[in-house]
N, C-alpha and C positions, 0 to 999 in steps of 0.2 A: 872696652870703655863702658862704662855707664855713665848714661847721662841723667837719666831720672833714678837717683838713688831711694834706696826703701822708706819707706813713711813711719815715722812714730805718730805717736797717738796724742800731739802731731811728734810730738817729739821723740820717737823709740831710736831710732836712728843715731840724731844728735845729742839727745840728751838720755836717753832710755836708760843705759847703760851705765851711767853716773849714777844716775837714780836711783836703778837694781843694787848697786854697789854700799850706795848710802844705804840704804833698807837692810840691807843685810846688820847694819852695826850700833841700828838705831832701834829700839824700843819704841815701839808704838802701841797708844790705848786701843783697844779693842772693846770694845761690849762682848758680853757671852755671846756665840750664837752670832755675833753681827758676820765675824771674819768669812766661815764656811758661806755663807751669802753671796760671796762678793766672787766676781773673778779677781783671777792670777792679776792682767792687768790691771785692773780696777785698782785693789790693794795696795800694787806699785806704784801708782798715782797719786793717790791720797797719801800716801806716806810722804810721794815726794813733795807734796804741795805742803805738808808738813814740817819738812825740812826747811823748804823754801823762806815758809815762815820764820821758822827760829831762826834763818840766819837775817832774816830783815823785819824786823819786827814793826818797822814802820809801816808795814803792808799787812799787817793782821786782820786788818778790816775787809780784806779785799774779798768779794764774793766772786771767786772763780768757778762758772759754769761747767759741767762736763753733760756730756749725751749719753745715758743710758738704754740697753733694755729693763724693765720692768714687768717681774712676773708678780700679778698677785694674787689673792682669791677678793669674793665679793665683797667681801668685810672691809677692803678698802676704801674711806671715805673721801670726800673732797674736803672736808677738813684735815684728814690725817695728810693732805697732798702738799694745801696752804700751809703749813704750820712746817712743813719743809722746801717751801719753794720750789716745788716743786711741777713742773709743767708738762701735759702730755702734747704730745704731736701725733700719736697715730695711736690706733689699738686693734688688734687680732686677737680675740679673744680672750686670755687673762696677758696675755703679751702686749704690754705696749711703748713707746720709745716716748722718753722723756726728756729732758734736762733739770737735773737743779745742783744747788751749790757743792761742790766737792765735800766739804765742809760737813753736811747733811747728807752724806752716801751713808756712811756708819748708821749714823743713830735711826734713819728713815729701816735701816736693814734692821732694827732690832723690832719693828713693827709686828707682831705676830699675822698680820696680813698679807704680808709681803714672804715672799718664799725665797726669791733670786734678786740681783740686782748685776747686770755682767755692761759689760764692754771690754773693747779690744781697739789695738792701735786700726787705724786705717791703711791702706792697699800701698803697694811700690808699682808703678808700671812693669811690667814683665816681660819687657825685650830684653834678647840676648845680653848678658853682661860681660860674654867673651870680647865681643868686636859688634859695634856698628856693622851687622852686611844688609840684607835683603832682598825681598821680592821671590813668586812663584806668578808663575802666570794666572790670571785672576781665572774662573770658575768660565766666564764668557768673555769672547775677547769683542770688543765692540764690532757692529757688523750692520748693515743696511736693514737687517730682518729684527722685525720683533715678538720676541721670542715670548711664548703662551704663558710662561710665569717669571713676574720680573718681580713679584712683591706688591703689586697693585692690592690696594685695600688691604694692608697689614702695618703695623708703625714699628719700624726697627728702632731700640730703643740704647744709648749708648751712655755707659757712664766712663767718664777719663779725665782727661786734665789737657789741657794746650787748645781749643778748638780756633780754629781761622774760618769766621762764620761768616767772610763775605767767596771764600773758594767758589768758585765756578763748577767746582765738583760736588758740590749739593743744591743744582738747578738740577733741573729735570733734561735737559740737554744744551747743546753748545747755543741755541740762541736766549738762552738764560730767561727764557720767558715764564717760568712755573718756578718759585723758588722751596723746595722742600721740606725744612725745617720748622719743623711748628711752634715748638715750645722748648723753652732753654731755662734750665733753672744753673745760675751758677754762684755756688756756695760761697767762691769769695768775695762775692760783690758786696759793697755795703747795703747793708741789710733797709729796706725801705718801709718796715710800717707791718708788713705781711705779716699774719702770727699764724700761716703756714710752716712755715721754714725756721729753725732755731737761728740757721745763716742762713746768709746771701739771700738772693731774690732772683724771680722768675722774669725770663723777656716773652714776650710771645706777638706773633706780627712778623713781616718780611721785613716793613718797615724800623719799629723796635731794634729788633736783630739785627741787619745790615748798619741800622746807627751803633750801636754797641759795638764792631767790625769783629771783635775776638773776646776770647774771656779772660777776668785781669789778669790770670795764667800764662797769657796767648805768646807775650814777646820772651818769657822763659819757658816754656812748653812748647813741643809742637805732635804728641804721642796722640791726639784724640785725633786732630787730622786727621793724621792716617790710617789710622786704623777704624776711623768712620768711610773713609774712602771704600777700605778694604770692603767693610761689610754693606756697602751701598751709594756711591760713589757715581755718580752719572757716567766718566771718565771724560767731562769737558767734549772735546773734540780730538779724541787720543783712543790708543788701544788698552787704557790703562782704567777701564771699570769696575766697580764693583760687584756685589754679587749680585742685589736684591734692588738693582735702581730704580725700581719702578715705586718703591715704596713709600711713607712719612716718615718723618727723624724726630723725635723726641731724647735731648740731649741735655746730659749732667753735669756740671764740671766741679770734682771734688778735690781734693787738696791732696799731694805729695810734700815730701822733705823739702826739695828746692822750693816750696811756698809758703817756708815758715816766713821767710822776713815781709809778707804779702798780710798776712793776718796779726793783728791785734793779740799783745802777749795774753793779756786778760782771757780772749777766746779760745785760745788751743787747745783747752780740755773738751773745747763742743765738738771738736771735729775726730770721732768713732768710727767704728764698726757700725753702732746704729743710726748714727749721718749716712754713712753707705746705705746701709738697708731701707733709711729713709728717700733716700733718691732712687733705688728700685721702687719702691712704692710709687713714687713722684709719677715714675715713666708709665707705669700700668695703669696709674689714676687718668691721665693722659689718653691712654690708648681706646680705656673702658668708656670716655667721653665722646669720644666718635665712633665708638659701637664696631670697634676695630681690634683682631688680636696684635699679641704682641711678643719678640722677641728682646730679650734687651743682653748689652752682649757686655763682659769685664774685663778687662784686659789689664786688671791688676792683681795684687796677693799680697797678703802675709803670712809670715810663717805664724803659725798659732804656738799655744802654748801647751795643749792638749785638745784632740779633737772637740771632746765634750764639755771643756772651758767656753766653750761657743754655742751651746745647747740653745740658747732662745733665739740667736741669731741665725742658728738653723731651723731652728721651728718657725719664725717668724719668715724666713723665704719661702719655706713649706708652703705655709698658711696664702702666701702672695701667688704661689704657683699653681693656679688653677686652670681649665679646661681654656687653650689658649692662651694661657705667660707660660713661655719658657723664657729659663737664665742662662746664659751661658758665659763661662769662666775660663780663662785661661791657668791651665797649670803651675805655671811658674820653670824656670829657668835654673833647677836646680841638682839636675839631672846627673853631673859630674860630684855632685857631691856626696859623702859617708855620710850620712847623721845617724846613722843607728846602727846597736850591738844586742845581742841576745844572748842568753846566759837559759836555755830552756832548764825545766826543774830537771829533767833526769841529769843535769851536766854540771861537776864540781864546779867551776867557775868560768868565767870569759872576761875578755876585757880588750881594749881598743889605747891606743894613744890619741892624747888630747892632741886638736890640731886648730890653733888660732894665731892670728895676727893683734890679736887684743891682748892687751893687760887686766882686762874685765869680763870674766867668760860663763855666760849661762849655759847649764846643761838638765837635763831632767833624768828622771828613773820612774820606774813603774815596779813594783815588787806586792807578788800575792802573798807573800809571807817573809817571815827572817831572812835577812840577809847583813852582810858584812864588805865593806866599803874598803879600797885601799887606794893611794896615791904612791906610785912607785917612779920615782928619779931614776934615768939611768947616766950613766958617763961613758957607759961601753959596753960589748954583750958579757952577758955572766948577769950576777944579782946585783939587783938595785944598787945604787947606790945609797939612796934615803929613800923611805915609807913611813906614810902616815895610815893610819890602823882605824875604821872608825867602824862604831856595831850599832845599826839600825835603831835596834831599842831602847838606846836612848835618846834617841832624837823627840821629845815631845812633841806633839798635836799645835801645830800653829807657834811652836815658838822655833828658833833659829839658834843651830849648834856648831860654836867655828871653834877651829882650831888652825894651827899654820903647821906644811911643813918647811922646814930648814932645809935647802940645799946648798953650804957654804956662804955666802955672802946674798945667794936669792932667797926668796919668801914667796911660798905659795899660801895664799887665805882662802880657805875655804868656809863656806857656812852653805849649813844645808836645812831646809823647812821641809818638816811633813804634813802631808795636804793629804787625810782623808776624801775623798771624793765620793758625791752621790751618785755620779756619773757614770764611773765605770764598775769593773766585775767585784760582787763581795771580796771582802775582805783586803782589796788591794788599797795600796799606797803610792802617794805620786811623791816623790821627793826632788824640790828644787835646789840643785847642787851650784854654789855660785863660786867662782875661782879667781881670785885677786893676785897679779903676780908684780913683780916690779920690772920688768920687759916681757915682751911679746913671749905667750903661755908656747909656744911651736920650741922656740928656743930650750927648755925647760928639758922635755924629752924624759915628757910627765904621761904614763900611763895611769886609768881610772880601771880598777878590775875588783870584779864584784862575785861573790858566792855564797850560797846559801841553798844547803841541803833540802834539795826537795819544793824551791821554791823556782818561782820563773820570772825573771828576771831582765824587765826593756832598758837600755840607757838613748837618750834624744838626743840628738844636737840639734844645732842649725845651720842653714848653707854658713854663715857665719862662723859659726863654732862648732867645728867638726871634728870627725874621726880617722885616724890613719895607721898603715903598718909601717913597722920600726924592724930593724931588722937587729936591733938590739936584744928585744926581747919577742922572737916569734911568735910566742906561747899568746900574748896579749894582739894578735893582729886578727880582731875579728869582726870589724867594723864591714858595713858593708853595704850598696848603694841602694837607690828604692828610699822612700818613708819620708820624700820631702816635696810632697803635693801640696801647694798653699791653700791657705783658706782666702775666699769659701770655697777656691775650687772640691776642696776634699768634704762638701754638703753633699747628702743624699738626693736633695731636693735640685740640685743643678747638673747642667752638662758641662764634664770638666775636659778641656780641648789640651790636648798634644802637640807637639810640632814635628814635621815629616821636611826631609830637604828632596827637593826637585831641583832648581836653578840654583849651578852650585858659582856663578859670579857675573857681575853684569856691565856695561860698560858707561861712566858718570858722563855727565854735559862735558867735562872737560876731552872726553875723547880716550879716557884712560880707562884698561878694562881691570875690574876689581874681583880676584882669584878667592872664592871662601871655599876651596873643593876639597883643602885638608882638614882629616876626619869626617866626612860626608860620604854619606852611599844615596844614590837619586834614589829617592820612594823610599827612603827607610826613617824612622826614628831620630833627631837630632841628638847627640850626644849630650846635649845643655836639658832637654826637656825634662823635666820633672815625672818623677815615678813614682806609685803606689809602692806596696797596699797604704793607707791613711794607719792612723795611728789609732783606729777603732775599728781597722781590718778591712774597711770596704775596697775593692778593687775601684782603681782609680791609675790614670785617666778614663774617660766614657767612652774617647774617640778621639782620633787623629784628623789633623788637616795642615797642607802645604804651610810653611812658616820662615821659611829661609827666601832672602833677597825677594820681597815682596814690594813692589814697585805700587804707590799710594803717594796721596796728597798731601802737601806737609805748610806747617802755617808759615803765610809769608809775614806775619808779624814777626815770629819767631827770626825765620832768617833775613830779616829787615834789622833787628838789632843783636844780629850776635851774625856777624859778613866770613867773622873766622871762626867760626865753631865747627870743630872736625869734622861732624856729623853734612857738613853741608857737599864735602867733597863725597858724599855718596846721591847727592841729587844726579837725575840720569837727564833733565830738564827743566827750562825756565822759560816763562813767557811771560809778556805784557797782559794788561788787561786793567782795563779804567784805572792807568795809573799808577798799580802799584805790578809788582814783580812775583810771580806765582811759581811754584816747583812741582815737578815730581820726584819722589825720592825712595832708595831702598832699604830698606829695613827688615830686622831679623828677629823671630822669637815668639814663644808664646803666645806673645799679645798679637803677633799677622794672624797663626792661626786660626785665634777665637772668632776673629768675625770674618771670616771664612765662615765657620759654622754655622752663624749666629744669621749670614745671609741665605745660605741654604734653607736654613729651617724657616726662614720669613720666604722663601717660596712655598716651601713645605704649608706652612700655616695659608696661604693661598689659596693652595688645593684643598687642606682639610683643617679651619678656621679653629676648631675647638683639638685642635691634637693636644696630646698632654705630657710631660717626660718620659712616662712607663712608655708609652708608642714611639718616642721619640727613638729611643733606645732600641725598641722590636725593631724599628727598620732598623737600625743598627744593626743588629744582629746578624737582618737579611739579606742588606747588599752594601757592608764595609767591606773593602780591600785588604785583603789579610798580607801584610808585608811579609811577616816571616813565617813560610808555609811550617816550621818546625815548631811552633806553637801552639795551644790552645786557646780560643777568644771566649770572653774576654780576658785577658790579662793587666798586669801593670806596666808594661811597658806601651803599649798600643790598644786598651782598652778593647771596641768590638774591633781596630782595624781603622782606614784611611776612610771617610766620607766620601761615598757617592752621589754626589746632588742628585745628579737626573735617573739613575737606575731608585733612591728613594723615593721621585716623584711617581715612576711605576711602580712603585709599591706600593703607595696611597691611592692613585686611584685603581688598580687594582688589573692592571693589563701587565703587570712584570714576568708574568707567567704563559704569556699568548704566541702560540708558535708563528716564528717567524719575524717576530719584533725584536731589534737589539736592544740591548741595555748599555747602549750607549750612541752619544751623536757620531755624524759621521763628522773624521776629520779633515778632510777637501771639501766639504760641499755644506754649502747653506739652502735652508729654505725658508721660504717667505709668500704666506697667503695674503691676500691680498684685491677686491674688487671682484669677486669670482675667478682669481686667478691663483695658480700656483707658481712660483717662480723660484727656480734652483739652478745656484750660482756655482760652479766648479770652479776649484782652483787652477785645473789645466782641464783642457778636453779627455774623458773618460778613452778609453783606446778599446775597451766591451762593451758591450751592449747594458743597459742600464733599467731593473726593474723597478717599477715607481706603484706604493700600494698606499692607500690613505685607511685608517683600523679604527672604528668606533671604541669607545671604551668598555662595550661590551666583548667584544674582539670580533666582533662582524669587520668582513673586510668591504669597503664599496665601492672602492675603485683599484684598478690595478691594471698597469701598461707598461709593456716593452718596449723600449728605444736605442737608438745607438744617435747619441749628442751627436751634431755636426760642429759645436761649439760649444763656449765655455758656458752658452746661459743658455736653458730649456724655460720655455714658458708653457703651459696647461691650463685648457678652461675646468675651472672645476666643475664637478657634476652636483647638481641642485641636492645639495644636505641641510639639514637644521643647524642652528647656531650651536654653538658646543666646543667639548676639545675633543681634535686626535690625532695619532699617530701616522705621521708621512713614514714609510719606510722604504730607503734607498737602498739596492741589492745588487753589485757589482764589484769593483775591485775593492781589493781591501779597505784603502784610505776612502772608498767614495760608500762603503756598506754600514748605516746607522739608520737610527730612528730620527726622528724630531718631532715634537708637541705643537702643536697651532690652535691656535683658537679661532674658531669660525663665527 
């Protein structure tokens, strides 16, 4: 099931596809020089809005807004800005995010000040789109002790869509006395006056906020819930916490698919890529205010159109990613899917069958020199049935060359653009292959096979439009999986998260237990998650974290008006509270993952407030769990490996190394300082003797005693130390021998 289906820009989804299709057969004015300016999306935009027009002329007048990035040099004036309506909202050095009429993207591009003008559709939430499951057991399971880093003084920073902002699970504990939440900007709120924000408007207040109760999103969403649960989550009065509770929440709420009928048609083109970018800005402006770092965590994606189609949008996270903001991103859920063929230059040709359920089918190529294009029809093995023959060199620079093939009463329409690129390696070409069929293009049983002596040769799809083997024709089965990491996750600038299954089914409020164990190995890789390399090489994912049946908080707005919505039969609990009906619920997919990560690293930020990605990554390196010892790290399937919270917080401060300390909790036994007291809770009586050592963070040891428990609870006076953190380390049966972190 998918319940939040992928985001056009807003419209890529619903209407993207029509769009592309019109573009293809439609002639559009260009200025010299304006087109190369522009991204891939962009272009499709304005075309469509072009369309738009000629078919209702009545609406000529209509000044439709879109949200750009903006690269310019100084020469830029604020006249040349006015004179295209053009409005900045933010600026990182010649990068900055603006809005103005669709209408005025071209002509503002032919500016010789202006170098770029990009955008790109907006995120899909990135849960499972196999099945509704979820839940891993969260990082801490709630517990009487409070543990030396929960996130205190760092602002976990979340962008998504559905929040339920009166949960009980964004107090600071069950008597709901500290409410969390500081500032909420959500984009589709009717916009008040602010000329912060191109949309929506900011609440900020317990008061504000709890009047507000969710965001307009909330009674059709409920994905930011949970997945703010996941990464900081009090857990009410439940085993069901997050990671980083101790923390502030500063939270986004941007638009998906299911929210087009929520916004204003006029507006749809404001809501971007740099809308997104602009609400990561929003959450560090936030953090940088209270003199606090910050992570902030995505738990959406788009498939891009080329990596480097998104160059300012990756430079401009860059730019936001400084000593203390880290991003973190979820991969995407695309893991089972082909989208890419390779055709290296030593090798006469390769080639994949086309695989879609569309009658409208994007695909791309990548070729450093000549090459030669075929469409081959089969009806059965042996040769084609029908081919269509097309040769590179004539495809001109920005204009669109189609042709059809005929297979008996079907029609394939093809047209293809060639798109020099500044982007990527000399000499190469990006060619956008678009494919019009009159039924679903799978039926067809249409191979794309491509060669050219001496040249090297990528073909793209998307989890949408993919690639598959045919046993028709062997020779063409060389598609193969990897290359469908979404953006941004696939920026240099962010930590791109994986999903790993541990709890492979769980059992709902109704008492029924729910089996997700086929195709799962506990601790490995999900078969749905998304895998590198990116499509400009970089290994990708960064790192792994638990992502299957992830048990988090879910809006009771949401399931206050939608009573039968599938997804509810996976709530594991329901409770009262002032009134209205609150859940727990389990969920599955990249997006549990990511704030997994995203709460770790806000302990991480704790211990060492200014850490940066490049560090982020070194502890990565030092204490990830490498699921498949036959491996190399990092790679693209599991990046450095499975995240270790607490063996990374001994690596920051700098005891990971200290003989005698574990690098990991114990799992029987709690502890808890306390009053000058130590107190360690077992879950059964130890049956050996029990060695109890407290480790400075220089690794000086300063206490250290032998016992044999006569029960389940040991209390200890502690010995007169300085305020500080360190290391209890318990040394005895297996389940009872770990470390723990205190704060004195």
């Amino acid at each position: 099931m998918q319940r939040n289906s992928g985001v056009t820009g807003i419209f890529w989804e619903m209407t993207g596809i029509l769009i592309l299709v019109c573009s293809l057969y439609t002639s559009v004015a260009w200025a010299e020089g304006a087109n190369s300016k522009l991204s891939p999306w962009l272009r499709d935009a304005i075309s469509a809005h072009q369309q738009a027009k000629r078919r209702a002329p009545a609406n000529e007048g209509e000044q439709r807004l879109t949200t750009v990035f903006l690269q310019t040099t100084e020469t830029l004036t604020d006249e040349i800005l006015s004179q295209h309506n053009c409005h900045i909202y933010a600026q990182l050095g010649d990068i900055a995010i603006a809005t103005l009429p669709l209408d005025q993207v071209a002509a503002l591009a032919q500016q010789p000040s202006v170098m770029r003008i990009e955008a790109n559709q907006t995120a899909h939430t990135t849960m499972d789109t196999t099945a509704i499951v979820t839940h891993t057991q969260p990082a801490y399971t709630a517990t009487a002790q409070h543990p030396a880093f929960t996130g205190d003084g760092v602002v976990v920073g979340l962008m998504d869509v559905g929040f339920d902002l009166t949960h009980p699970n964004f107090y600071s504990d069950a008597t709901l006395s500290s409410y969390r939440i500081k500032a909420f900007w959500d984009q589709l709120a009717p916009r008040n006056g602010d000329s912060r924000f191109p949309v929506g408007r900011e609440f900020t207040g317990a008061d504000e906020l709890l009047a507000q109760g969710c965001a307009v999103d909330g009674r059709k969403q409920t994905h930011g819930t949970h997945t703010l649960g996941i990464a900081a989550g009090s857990g009410y009065d439940t085993n069901y916490r997050g990671i980083a509770f101790g923390s502030d929440l500063c939270l986004v709420n941007n638009a998906v698919s299911n929210d087009i009928d929520l916004i204003d048609k006029a507006d749809i083109d404001l809501y971007t890529s740099a809308t997104d970018a602009l609400g990561f800005k929003y959450i560090f402006d936030y953090a940088d205010s209270q003199g606090k770092p910050c992570v902030a965590s995505f738990s959406e994606g788009y498939t891009p159109y080329f990596d480097q189609d998104d160059l300012l949008y990756s430079t401009f996270l860059d730019r936001l990613c400084t000593p203390g903001h880290i991003i973190v991103v979820s991969a995407g859920n695309d893991g089972a899917a082909r989208c890419y063929f390779e055709k290296p230059a030593e090798a006469a040709s390769a080639g994949a069958f086309l695989f879609s359920s569309k009658k409208d089918s994007p695909y791309r190529l990548k070729a450093d020199g000549p090459m030669l294009l075929h469409l081959h029809a089969y009806r059965g093995s042996g040769a084609p049935y029908a081919s269509l023959h097309l040769n590179a060199a004539h495809f001109a620079t920005d204009k669109s060359y189609t042709d059809t093939l005929f297979v008996d009463s079907d029609t394939c329409a093809v047209s293809i653009t060639a798109m020099p690129s500044a982007f990527t390696g000399e000499g190469e070409t990006i060619y956008h292959l678009n494919i019009h069929t009159n039924r679903p293009l799978y039926e067809l049983n249409i191979a794309l096979a491509v060669e050219g002596t001496g040249t090297h040769i990528e073909a793209f799809g998307r989890p949408s439009y993919t690639f598959t083997d045919n046993s028709m024709a062997p020779e063409w089965n060389d598609a193969t999986y990897g290359h469908n990491i979404l953006g941004p996750a696939y920026f240099p600038s962010v930590i791109c998260v994986g999903s790993t299954s541990h709890r492979l089914g769980f059992w709902n409020y109704q008492g029924q237990y729910r089996d997700y164990s086929s195709g799962r190995v506990k601790g490995m890789r999900t078969l749905h998650s998304s895998m590198g390399p990116t499509i400009s090489g970089l290994v990708k994912p960064d790192v792994m974290a638990p992502g299957d049946n992830i048990i988090s908080s879910y809006s009771s707005y949401y399931e206050e008006s939608n009573p039968t919505a599938s997804d509810i039969d996976s709530d594991v609990a329901h409770f009262e509270l002032n009134g209205r009906t609150y859940a727990w619920n389990s969920n599955a997919g990249t997006s549990m993952a990511c704030p997994v990560v995203a709460g770790v690293i806000a302990l991480w930020l704790q211990a060492k407030p200014d850490l940066t990605r490049q560090q982020v990554l070194d502890i990565f390196s030092r204490t990830c769990r490498q699921p498949d010892a036959t491996l190399d790290y990092p790679n693209n399937q599991y990046g450095y490996g499975e995240i270790d919270g607490y063996r990374g917080l001994l690596d920051i401060l700098g005891i990971d190394g200290i003989d005698g300390i574990s690098h990991h909790q114990p799992r029987h036994a709690t502890i808890c300082a306390h009053d000058g007291l130590l107190d360690i809770h077992f879950a059964q009586q130890p049956t050996t003797a029990v060695s109890i050592s407290i480790v400075d963070m220089s690794g000086r040891c300063l206490y250290r005693q032998q016992l044999q428990p006569t029960g389940s609870h040991v209390t200890l006076s502690l010995p007169h130390i300085a305020a500080g953190i360190y290391a209890v380390q318990l040394t005895g049966d297996s389940h009872i021998t770990g470390s723990q972190l205190i704060r004195l």
